[in-house]
Residue frames relative to the residue before (quaternion, step in Angstrom):
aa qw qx qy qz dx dy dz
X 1.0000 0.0000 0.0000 0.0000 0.00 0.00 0.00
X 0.6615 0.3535 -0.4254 0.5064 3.62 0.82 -1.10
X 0.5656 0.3483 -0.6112 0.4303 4.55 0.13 -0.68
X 0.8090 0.2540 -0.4445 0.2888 3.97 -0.42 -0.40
X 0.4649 0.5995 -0.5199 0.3926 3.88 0.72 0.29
X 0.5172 0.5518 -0.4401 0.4840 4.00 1.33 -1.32
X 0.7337 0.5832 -0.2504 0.2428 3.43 0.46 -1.87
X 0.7343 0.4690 -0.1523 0.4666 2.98 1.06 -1.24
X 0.7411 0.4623 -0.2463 0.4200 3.71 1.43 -0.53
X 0.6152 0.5144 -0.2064 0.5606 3.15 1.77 -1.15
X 0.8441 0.1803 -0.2129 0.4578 3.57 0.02 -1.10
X 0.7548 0.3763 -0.3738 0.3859 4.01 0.19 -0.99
X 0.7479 0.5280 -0.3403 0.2146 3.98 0.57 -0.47
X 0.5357 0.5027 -0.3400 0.5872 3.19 1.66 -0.65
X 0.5900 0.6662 -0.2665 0.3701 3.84 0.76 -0.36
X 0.6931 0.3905 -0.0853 0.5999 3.24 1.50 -1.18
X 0.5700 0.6058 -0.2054 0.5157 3.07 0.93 -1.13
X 0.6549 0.2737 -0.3528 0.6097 4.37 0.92 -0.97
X 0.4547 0.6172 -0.5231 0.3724 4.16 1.05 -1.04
X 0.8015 0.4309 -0.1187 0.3972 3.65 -0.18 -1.82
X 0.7104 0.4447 -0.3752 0.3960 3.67 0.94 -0.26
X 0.6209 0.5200 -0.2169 0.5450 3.25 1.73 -0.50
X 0.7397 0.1469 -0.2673 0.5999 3.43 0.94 0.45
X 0.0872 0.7713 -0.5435 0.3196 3.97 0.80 1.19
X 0.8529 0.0306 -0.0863 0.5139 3.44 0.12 -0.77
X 0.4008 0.5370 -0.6669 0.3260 3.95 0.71 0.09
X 0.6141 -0.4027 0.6338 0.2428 2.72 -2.58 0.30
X 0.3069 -0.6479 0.6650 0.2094 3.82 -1.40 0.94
X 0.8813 0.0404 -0.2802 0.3784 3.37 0.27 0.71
X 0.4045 -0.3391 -0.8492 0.0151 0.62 -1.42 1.90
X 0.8652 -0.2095 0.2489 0.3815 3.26 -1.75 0.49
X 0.0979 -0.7078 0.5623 0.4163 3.33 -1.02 -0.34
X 0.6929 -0.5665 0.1759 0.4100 3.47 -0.98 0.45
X 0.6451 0.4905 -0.3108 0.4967 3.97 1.60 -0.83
X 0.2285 0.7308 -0.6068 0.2131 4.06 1.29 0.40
X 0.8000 0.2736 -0.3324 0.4180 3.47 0.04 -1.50
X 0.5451 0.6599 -0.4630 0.2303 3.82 0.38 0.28
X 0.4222 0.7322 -0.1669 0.5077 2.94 2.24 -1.49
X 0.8823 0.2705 -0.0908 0.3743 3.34 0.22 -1.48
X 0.4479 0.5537 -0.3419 0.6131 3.29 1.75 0.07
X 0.6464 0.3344 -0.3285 0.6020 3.80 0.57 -0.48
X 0.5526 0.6002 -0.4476 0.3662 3.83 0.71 -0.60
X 0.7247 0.5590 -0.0718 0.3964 3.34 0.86 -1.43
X 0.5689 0.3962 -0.4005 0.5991 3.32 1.03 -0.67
X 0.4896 0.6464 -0.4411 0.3846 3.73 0.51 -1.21
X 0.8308 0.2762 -0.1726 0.4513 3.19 0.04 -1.68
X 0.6557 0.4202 -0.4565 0.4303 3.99 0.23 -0.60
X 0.4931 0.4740 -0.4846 0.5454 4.18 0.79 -0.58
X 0.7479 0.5249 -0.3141 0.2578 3.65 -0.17 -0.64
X 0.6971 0.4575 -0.0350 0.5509 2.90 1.16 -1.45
X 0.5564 0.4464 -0.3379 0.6140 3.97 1.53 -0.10
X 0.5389 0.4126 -0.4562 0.5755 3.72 0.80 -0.47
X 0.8612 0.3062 -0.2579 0.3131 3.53 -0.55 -1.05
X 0.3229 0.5209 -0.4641 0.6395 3.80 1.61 1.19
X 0.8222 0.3435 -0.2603 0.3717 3.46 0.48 -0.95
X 0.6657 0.4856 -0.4136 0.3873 3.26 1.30 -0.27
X 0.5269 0.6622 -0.3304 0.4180 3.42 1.66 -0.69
X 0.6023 0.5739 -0.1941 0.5198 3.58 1.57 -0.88
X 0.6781 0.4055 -0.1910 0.5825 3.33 0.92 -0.61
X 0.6877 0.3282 -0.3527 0.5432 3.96 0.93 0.13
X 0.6248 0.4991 -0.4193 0.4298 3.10 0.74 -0.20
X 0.5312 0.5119 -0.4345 0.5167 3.70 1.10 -1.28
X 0.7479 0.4384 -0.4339 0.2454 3.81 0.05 -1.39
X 0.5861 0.6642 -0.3152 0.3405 3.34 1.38 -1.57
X 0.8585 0.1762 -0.0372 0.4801 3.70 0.10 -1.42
X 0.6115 0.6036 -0.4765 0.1860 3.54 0.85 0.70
């Protein structure tokens, strides 16, 4: 859990975070062209997140009923 928190804090937020400032004020239509990157960094964002918080649920449960 703590190697995907680094991952998730060190490499994917400052990424999104420059992704989403560079397309703040454009118009969505049409798209701009770095959208499907955004949402491709979005996703990883979210699926790292959501795999940690399986492992922590996995890890209370081992602690709870073992």
């Amino acid at each position: 859990m703590l190697v995907l928190a680094v991952i998730v804090t060190v490499v994917l937020t400052p990424l999104i975070t420059s992704v989403g400032r560079s397309i703040d004020f454009l118009p969505r239509n049409p798209p701009p062209p770095v959208m499907p990157r955004f949402w491709m960094l979005h996703g990883a964002f979210t699926s790292l997140d959501g795999i940690k918080l399986l492992a922590g649920i996995g890890l209370l449960v081992r602690w709870v009923f073992r």
